[in-house]
C-alpha positions as CSV (number, residue, x, y, z in Angstrom):
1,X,24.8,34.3,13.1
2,X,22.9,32.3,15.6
3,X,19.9,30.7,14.1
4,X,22.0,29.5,10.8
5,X,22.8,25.7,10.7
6,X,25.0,25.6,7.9
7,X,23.4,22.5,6.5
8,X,24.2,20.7,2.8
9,X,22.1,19.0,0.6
10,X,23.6,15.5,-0.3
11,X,23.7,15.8,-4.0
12,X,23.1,11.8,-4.5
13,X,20.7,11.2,-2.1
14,X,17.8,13.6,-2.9
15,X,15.2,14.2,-6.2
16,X,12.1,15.5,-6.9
17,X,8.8,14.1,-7.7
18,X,6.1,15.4,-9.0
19,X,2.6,15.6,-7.0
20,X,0.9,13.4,-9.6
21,X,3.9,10.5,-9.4
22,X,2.3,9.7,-5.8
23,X,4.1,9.5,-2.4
24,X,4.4,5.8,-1.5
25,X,4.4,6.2,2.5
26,X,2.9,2.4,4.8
27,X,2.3,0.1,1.9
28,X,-0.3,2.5,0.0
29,X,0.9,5.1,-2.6
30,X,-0.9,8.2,-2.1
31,X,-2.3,10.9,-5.1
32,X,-4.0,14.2,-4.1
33,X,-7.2,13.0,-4.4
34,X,-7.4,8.6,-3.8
35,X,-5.0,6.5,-2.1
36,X,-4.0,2.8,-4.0
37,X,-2.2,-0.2,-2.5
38,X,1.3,-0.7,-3.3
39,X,2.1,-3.5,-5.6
40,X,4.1,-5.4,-3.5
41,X,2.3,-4.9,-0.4
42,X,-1.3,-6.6,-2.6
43,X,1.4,-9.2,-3.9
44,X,2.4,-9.7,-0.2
45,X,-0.9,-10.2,0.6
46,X,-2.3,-12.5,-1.3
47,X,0.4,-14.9,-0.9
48,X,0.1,-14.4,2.5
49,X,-3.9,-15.2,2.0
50,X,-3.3,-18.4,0.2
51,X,-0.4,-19.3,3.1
52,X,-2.9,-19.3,5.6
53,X,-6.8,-19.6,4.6
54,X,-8.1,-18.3,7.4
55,X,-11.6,-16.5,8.2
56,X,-9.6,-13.9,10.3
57,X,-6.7,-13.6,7.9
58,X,-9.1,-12.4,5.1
59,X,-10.8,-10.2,7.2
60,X,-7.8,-8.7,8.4
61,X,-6.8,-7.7,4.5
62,X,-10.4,-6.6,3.8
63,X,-10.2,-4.1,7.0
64,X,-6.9,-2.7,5.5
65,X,-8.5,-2.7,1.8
66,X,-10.9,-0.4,3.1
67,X,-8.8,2.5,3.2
68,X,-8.2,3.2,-0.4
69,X,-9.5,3.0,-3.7
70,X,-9.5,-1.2,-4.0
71,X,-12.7,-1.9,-5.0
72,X,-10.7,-4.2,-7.7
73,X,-8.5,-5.8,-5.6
74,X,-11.1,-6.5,-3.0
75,X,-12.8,-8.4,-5.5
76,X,-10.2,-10.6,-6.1
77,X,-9.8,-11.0,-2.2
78,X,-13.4,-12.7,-1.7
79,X,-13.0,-14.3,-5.6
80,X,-9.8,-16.4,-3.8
81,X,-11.5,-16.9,-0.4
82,X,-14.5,-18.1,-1.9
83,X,-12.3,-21.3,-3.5
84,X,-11.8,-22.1,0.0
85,X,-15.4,-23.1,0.8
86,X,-15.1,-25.1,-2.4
């Protein structure tokens, strides 16, 4: 009787997901195979983008973009910053 912890699922507080729903974990939702950007997170960050038009801001976004499958949305990215210049 040592090694039993006697432990109870909270019957509100858990459900199940399947694999192909994606795990949302840092801002990214993550499938077996690609990783995509949360929806609010890209809506986060392009208001933050036109907040503060900065070279270093952009880049910043671009570095994180470069972790998943964005090729979209990092299009967009340099679409908006190239208004700046404009």
């Amino acid at each position: 009787m040592e090694g039993i912890l006697r432990l109870a699922i909270h019957q509100d507080k858990i459900y199940l997901k399947s694999v192909a729903s994606g795990i949302d974990f840092l801002g990214w939702v993550n499938f077996p195979h690609h990783r995509i950007l949360r929806r609010t997170t890209k809506h986060r960050m392009f208001r933050r983008l036109r907040q503060h038009p900065q070279e270093s801001t952009l880049q910043t976004y671009l570095g994180l973009l470069s972790h998943g499958a964005t090729h979209k949305v990092r299009q967009q990215v340099l679409n908006e910053s190239y208004l700046w210049n404009v």
